[in-house]
mmCIF entry with sequence, helices, sheets and N, C-alpha, C, O atoms, coordinates in Angstrom:
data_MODEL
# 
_entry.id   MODEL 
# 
_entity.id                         1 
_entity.type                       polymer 
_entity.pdbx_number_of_molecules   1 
# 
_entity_poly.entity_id                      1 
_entity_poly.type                           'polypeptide(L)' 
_entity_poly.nstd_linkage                   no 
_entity_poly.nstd_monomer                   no 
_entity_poly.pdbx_seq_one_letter_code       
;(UNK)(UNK)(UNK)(UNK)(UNK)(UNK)(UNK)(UNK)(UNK)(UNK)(UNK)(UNK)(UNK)(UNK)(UNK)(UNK)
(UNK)(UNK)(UNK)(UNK)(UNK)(UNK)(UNK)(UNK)(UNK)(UNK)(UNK)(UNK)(UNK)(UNK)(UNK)(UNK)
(UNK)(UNK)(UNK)(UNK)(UNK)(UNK)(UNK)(UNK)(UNK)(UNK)(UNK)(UNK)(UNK)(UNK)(UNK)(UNK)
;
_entity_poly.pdbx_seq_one_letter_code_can   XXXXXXXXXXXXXXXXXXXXXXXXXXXXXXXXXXXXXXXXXXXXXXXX 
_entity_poly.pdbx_strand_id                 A 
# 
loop_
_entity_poly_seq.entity_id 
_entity_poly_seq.num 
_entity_poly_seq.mon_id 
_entity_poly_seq.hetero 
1 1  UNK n 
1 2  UNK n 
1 3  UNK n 
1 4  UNK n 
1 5  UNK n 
1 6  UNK n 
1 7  UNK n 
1 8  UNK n 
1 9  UNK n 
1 10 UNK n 
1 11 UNK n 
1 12 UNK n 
1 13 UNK n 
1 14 UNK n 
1 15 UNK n 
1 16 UNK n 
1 17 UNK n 
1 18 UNK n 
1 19 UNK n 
1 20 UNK n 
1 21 UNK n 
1 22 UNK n 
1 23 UNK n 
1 24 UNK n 
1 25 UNK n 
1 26 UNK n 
1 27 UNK n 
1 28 UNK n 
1 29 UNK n 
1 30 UNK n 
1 31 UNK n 
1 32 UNK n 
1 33 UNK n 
1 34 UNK n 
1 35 UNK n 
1 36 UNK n 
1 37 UNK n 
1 38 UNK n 
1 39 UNK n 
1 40 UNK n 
1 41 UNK n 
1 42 UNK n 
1 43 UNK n 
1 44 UNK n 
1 45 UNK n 
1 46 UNK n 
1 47 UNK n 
1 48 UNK n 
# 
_struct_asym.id          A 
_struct_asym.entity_id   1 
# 
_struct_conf.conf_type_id            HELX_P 
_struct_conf.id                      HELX_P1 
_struct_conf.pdbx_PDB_helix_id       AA1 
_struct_conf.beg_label_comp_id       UNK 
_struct_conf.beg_label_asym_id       A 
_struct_conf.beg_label_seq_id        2 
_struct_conf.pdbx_beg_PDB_ins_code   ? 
_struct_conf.end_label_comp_id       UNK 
_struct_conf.end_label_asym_id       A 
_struct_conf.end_label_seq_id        47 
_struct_conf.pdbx_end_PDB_ins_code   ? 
_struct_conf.beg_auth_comp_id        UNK 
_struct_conf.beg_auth_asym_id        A 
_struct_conf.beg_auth_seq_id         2 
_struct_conf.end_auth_comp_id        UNK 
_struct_conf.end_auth_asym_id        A 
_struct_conf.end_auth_seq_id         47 
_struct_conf.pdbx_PDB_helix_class    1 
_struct_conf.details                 ? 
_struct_conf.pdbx_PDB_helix_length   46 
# 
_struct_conf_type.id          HELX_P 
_struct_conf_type.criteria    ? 
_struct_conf_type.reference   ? 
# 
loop_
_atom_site.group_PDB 
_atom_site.id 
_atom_site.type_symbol 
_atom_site.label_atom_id 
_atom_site.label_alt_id 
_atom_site.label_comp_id 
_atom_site.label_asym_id 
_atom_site.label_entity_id 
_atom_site.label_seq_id 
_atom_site.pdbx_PDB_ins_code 
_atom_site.Cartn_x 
_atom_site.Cartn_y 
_atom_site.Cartn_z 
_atom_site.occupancy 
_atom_site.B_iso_or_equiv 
_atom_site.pdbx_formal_charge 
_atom_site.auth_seq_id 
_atom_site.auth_comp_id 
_atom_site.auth_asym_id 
_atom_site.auth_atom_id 
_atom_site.pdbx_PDB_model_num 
ATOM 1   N N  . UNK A 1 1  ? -0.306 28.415  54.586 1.00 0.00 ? 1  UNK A N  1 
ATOM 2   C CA . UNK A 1 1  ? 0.653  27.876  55.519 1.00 0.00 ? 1  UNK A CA 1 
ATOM 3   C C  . UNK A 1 1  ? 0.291  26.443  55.908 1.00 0.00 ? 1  UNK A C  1 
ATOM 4   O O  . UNK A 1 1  ? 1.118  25.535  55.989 1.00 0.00 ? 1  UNK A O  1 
ATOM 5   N N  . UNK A 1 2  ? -1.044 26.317  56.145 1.00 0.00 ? 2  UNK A N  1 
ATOM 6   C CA . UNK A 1 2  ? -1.383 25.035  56.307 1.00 0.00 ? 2  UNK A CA 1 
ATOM 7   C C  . UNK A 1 2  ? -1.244 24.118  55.636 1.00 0.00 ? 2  UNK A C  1 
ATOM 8   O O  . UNK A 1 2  ? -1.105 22.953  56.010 1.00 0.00 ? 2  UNK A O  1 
ATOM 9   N N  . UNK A 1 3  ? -1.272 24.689  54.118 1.00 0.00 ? 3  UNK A N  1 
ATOM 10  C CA . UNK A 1 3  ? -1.607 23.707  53.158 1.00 0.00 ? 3  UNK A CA 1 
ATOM 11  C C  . UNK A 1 3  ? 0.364  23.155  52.655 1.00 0.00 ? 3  UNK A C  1 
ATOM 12  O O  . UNK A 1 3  ? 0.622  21.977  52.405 1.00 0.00 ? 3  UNK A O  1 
ATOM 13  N N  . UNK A 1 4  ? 1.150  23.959  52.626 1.00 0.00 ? 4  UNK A N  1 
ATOM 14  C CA . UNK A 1 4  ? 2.507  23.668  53.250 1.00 0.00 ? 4  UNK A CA 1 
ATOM 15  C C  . UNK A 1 4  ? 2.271  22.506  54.077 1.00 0.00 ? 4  UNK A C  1 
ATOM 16  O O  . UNK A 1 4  ? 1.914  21.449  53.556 1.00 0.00 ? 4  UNK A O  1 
ATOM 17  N N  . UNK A 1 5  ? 2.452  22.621  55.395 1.00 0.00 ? 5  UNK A N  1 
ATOM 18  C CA . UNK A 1 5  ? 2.509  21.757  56.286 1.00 0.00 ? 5  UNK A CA 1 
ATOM 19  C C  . UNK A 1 5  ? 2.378  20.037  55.802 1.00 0.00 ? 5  UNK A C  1 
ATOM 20  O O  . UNK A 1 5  ? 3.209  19.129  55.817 1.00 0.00 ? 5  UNK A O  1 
ATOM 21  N N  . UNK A 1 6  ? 1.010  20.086  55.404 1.00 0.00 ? 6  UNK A N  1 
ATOM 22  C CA . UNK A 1 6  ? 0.559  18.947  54.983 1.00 0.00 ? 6  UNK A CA 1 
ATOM 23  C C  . UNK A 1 6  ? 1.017  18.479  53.753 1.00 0.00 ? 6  UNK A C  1 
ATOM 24  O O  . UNK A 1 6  ? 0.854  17.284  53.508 1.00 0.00 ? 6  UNK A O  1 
ATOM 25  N N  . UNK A 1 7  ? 1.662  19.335  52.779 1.00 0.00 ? 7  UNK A N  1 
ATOM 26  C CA . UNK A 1 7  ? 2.021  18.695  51.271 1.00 0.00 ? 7  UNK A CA 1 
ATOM 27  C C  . UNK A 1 7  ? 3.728  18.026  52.773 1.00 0.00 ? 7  UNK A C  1 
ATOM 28  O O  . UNK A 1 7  ? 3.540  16.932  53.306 1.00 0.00 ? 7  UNK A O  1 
ATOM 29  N N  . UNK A 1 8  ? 4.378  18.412  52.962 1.00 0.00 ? 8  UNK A N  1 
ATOM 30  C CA . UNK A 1 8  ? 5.500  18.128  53.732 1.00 0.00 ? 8  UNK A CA 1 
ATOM 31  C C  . UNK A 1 8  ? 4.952  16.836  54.452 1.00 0.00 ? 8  UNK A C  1 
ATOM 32  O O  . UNK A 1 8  ? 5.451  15.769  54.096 1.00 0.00 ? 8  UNK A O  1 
ATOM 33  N N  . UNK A 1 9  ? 4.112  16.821  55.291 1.00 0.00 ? 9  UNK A N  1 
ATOM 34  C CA . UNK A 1 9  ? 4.053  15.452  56.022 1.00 0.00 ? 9  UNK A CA 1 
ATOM 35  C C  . UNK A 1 9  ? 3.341  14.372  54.505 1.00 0.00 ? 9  UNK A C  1 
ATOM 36  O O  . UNK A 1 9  ? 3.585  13.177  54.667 1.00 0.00 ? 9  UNK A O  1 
ATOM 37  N N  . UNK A 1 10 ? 2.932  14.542  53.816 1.00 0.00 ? 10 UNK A N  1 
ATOM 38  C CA . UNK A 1 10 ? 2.406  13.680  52.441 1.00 0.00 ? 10 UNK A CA 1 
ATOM 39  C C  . UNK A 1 10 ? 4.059  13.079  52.091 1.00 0.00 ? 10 UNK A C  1 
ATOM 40  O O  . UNK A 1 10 ? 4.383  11.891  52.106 1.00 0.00 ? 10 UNK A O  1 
ATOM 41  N N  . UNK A 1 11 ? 4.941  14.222  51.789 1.00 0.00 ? 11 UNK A N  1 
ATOM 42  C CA . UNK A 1 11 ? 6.294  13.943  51.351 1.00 0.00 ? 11 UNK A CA 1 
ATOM 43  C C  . UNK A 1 11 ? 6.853  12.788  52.418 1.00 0.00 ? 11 UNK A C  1 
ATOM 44  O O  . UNK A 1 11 ? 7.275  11.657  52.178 1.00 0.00 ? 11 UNK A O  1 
ATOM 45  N N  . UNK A 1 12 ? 6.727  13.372  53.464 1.00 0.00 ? 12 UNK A N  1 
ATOM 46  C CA . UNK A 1 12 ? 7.624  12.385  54.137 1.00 0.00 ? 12 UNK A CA 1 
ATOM 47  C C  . UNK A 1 12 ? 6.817  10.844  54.486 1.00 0.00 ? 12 UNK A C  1 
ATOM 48  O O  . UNK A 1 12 ? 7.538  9.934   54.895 1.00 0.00 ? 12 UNK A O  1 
ATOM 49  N N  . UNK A 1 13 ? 5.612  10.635  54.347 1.00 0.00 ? 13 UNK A N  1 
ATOM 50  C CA . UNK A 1 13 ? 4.988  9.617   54.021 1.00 0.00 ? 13 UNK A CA 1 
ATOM 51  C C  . UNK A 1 13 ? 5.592  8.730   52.720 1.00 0.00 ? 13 UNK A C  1 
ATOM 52  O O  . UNK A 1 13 ? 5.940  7.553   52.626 1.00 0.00 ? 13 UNK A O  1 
ATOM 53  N N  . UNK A 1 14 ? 5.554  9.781   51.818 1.00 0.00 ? 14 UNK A N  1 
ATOM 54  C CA . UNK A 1 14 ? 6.025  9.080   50.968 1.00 0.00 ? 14 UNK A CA 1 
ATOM 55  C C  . UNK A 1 14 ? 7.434  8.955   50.612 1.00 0.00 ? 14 UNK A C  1 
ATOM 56  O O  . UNK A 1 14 ? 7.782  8.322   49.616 1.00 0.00 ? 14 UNK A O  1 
ATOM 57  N N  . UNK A 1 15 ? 8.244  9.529   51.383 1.00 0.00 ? 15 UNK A N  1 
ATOM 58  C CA . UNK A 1 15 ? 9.360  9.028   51.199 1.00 0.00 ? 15 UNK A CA 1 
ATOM 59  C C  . UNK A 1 15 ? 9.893  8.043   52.134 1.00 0.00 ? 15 UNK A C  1 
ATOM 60  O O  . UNK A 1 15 ? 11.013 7.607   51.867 1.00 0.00 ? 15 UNK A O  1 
ATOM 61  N N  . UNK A 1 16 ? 9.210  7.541   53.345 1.00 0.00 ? 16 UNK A N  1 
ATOM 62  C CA . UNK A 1 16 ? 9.252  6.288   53.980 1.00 0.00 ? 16 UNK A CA 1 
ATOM 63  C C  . UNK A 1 16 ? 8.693  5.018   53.361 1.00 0.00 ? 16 UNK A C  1 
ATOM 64  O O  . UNK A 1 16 ? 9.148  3.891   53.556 1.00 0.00 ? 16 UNK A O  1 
ATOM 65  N N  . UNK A 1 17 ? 7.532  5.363   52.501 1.00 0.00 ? 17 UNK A N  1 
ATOM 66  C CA . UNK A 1 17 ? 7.153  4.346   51.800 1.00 0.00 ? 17 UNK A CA 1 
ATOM 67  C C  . UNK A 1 17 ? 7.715  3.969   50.469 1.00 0.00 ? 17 UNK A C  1 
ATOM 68  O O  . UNK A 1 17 ? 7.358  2.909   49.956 1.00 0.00 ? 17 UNK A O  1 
ATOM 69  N N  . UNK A 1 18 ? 8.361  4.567   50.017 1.00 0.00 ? 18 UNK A N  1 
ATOM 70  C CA . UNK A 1 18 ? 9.859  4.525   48.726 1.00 0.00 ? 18 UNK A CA 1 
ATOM 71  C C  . UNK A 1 18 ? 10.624 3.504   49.583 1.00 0.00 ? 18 UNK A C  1 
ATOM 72  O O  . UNK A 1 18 ? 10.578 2.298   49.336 1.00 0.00 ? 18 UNK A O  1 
ATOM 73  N N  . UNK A 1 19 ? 11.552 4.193   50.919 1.00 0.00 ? 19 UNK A N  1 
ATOM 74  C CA . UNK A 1 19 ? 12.055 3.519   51.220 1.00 0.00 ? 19 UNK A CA 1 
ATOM 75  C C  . UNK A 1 19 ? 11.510 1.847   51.452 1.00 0.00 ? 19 UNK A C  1 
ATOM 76  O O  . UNK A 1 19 ? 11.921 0.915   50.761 1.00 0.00 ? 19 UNK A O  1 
ATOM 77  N N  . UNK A 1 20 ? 10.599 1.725   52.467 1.00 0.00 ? 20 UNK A N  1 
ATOM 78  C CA . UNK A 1 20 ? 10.166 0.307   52.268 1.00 0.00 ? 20 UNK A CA 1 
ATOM 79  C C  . UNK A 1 20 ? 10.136 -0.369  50.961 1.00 0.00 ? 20 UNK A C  1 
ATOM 80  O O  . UNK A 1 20 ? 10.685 -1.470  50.911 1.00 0.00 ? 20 UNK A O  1 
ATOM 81  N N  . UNK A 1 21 ? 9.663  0.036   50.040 1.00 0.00 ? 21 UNK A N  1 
ATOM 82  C CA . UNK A 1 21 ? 9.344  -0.281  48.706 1.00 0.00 ? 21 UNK A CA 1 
ATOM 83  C C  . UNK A 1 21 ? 11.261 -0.773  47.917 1.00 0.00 ? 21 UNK A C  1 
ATOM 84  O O  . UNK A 1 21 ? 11.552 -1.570  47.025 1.00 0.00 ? 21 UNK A O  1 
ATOM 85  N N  . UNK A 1 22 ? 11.891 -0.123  48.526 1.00 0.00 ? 22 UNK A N  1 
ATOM 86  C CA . UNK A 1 22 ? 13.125 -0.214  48.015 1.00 0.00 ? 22 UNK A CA 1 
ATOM 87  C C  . UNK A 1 22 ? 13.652 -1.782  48.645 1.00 0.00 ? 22 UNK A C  1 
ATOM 88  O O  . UNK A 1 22 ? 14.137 -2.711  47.999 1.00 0.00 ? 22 UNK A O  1 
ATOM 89  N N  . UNK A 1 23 ? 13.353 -1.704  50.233 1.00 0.00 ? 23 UNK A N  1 
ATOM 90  C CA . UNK A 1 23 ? 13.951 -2.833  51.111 1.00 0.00 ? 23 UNK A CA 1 
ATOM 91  C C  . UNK A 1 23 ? 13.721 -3.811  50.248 1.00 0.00 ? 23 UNK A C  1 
ATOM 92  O O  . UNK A 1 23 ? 14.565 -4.488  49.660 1.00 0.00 ? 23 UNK A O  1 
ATOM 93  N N  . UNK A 1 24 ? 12.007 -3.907  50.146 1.00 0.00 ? 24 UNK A N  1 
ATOM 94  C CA . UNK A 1 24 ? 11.288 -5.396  49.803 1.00 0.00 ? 24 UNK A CA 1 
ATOM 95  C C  . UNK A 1 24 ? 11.839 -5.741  48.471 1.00 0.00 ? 24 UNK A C  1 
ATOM 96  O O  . UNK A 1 24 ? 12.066 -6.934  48.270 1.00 0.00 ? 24 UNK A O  1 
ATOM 97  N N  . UNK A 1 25 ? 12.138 -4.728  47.351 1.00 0.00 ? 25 UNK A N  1 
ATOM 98  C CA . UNK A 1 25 ? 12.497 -4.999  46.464 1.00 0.00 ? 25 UNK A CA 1 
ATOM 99  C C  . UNK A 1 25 ? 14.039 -5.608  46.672 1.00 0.00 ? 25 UNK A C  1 
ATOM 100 O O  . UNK A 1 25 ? 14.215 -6.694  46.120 1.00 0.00 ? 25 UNK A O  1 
ATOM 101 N N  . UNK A 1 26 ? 14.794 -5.239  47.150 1.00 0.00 ? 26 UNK A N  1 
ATOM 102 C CA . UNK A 1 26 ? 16.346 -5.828  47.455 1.00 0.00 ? 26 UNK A CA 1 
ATOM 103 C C  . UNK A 1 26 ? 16.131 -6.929  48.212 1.00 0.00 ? 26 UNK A C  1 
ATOM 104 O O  . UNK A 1 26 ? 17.023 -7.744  47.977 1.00 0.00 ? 26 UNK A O  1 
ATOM 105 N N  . UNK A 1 27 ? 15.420 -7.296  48.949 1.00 0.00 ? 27 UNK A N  1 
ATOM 106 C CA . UNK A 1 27 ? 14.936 -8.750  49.853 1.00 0.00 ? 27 UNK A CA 1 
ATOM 107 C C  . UNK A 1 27 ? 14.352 -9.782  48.452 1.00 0.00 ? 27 UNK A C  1 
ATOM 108 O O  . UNK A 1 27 ? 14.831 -10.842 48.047 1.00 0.00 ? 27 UNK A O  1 
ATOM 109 N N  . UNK A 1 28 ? 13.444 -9.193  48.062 1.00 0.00 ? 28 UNK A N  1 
ATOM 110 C CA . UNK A 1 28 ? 13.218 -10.506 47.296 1.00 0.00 ? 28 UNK A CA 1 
ATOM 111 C C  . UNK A 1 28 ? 14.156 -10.506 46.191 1.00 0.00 ? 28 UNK A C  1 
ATOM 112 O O  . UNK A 1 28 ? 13.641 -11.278 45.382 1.00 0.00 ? 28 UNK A O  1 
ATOM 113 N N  . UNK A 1 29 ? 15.016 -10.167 45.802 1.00 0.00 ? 29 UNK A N  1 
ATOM 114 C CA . UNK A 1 29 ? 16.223 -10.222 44.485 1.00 0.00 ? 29 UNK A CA 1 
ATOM 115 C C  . UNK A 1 29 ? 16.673 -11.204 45.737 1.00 0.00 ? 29 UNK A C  1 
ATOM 116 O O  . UNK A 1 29 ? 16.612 -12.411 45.505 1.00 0.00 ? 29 UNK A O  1 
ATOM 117 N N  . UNK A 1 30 ? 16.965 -10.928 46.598 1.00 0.00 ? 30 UNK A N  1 
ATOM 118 C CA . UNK A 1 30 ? 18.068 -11.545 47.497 1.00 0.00 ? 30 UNK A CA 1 
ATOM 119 C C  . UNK A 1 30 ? 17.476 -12.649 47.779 1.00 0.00 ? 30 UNK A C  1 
ATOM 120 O O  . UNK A 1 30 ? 18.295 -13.538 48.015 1.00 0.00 ? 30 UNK A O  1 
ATOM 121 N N  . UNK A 1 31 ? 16.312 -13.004 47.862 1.00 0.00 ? 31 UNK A N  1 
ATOM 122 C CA . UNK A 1 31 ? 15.275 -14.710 47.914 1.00 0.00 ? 31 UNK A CA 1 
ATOM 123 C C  . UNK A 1 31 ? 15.674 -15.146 46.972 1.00 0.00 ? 31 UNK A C  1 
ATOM 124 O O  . UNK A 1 31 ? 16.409 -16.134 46.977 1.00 0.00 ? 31 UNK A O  1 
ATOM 125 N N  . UNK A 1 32 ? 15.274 -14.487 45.825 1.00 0.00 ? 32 UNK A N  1 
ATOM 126 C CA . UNK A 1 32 ? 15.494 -15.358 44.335 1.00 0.00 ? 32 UNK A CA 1 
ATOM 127 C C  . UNK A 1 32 ? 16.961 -16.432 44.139 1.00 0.00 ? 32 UNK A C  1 
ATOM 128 O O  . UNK A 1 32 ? 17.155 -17.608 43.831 1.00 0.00 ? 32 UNK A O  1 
ATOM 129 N N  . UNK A 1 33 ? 17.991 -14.973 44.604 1.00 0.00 ? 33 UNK A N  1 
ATOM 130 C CA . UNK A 1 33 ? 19.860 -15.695 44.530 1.00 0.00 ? 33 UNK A CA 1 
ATOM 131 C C  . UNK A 1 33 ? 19.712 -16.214 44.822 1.00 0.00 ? 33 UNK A C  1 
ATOM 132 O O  . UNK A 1 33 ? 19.573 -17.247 44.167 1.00 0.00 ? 33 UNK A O  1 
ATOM 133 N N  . UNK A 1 34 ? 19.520 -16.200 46.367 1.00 0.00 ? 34 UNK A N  1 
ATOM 134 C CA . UNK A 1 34 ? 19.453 -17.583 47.038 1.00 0.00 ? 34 UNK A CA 1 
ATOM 135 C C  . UNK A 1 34 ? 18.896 -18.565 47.018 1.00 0.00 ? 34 UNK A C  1 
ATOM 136 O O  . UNK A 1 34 ? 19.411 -19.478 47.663 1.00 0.00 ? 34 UNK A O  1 
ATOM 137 N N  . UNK A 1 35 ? 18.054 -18.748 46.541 1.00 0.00 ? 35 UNK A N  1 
ATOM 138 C CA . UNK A 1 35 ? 17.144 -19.771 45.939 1.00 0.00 ? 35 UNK A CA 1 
ATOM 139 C C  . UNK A 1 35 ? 17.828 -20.381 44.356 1.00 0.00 ? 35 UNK A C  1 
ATOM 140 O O  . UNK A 1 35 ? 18.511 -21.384 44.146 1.00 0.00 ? 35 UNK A O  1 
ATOM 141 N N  . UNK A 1 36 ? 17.648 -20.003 44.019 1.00 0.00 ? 36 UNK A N  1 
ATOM 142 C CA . UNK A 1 36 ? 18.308 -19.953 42.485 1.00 0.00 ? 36 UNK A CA 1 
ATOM 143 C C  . UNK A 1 36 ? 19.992 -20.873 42.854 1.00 0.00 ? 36 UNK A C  1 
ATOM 144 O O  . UNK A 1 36 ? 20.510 -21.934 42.506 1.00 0.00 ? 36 UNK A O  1 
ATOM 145 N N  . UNK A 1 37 ? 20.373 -19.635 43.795 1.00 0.00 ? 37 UNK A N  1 
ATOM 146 C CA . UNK A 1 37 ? 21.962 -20.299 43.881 1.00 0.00 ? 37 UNK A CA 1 
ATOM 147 C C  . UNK A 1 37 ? 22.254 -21.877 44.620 1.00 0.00 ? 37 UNK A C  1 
ATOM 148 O O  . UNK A 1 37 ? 23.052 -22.810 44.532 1.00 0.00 ? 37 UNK A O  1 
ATOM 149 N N  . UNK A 1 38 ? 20.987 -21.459 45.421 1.00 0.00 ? 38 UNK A N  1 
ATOM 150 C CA . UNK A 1 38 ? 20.951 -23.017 46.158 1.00 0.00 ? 38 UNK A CA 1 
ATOM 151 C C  . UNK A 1 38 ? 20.387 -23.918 45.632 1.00 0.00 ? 38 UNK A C  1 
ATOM 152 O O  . UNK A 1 38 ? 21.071 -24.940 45.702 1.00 0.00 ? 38 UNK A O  1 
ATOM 153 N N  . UNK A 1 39 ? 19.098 -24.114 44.932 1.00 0.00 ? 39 UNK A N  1 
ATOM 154 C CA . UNK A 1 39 ? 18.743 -25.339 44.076 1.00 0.00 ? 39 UNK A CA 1 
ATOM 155 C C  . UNK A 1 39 ? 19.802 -26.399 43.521 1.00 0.00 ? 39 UNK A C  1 
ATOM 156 O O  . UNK A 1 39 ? 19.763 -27.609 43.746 1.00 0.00 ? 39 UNK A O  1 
ATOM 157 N N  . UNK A 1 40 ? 20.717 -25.752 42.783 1.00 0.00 ? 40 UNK A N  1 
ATOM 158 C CA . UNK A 1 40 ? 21.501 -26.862 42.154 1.00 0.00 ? 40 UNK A CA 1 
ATOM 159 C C  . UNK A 1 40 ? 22.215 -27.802 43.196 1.00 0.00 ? 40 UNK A C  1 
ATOM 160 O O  . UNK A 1 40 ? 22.371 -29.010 43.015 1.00 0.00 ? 40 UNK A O  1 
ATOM 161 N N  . UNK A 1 41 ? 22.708 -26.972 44.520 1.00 0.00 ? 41 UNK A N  1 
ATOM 162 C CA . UNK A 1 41 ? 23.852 -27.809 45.124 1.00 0.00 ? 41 UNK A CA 1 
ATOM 163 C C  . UNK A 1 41 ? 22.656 -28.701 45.791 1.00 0.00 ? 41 UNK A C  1 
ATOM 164 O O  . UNK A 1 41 ? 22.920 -29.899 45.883 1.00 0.00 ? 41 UNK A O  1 
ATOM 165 N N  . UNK A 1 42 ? 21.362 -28.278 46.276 1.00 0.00 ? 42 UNK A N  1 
ATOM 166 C CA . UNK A 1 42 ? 20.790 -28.919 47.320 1.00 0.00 ? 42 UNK A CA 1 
ATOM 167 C C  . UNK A 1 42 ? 20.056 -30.477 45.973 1.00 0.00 ? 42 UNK A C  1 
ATOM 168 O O  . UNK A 1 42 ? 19.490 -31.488 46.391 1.00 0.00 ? 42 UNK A O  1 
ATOM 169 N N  . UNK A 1 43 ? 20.315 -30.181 44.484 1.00 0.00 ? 43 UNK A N  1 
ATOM 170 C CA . UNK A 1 43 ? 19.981 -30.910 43.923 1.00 0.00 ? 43 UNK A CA 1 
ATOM 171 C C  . UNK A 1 43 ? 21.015 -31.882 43.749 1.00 0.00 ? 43 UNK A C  1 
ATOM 172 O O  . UNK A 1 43 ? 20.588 -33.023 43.572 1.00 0.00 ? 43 UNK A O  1 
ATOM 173 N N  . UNK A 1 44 ? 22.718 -31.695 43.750 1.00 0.00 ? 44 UNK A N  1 
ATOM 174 C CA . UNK A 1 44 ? 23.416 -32.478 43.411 1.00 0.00 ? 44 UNK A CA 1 
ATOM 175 C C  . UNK A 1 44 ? 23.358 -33.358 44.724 1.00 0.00 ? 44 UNK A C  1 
ATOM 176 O O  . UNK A 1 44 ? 23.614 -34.561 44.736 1.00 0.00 ? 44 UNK A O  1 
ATOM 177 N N  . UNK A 1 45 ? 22.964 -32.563 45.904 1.00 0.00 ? 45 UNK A N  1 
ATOM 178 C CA . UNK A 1 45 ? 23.458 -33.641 47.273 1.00 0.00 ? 45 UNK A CA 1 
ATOM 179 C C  . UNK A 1 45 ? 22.185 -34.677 47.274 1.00 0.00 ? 45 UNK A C  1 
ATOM 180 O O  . UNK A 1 45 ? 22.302 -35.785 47.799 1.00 0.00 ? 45 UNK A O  1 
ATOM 181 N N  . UNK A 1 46 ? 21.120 -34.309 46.737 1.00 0.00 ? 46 UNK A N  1 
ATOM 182 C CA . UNK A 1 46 ? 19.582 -35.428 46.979 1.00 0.00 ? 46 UNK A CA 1 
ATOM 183 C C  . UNK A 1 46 ? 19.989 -36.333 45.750 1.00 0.00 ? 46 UNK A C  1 
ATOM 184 O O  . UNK A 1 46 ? 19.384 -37.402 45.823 1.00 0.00 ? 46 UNK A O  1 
ATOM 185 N N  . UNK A 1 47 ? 20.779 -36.262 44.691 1.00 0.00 ? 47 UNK A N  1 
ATOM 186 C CA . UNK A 1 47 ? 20.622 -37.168 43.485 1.00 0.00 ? 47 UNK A CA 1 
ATOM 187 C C  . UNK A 1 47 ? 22.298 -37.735 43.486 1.00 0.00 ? 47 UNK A C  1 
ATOM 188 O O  . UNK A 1 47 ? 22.405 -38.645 42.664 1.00 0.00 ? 47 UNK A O  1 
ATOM 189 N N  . UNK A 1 48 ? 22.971 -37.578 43.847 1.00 0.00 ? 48 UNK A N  1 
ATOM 190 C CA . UNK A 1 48 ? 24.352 -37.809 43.463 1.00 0.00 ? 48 UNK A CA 1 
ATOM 191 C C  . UNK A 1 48 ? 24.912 -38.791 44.320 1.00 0.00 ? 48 UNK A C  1 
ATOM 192 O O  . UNK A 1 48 ? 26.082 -39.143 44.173 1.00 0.00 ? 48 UNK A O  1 
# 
């Protein structure tokens, strides 16, 4: 019974840490776009 208990709180450890793991991964895709998407214009306004 005990040993239940604890595989369950392991699970839900690790399924909070999936989740985080998911955020950071969709945050930095979302740095990159934006970065990526912004370089060119912030390059045409410094050179043009």
């Amino acid at each position: 019974m005990t040993d239940h208990t604890a595989q369950t709180a392991e699970f839900v450890n690790s399924e909070r840490s999936q989740g985080m793991q998911d955020v950071l991964l969709v945050s930095t895709f979302g740095l990159w776009v934006g970065l990526l998407g912004l370089m060119p214009v912030v390059a045409l306004r410094l050179f043009a």
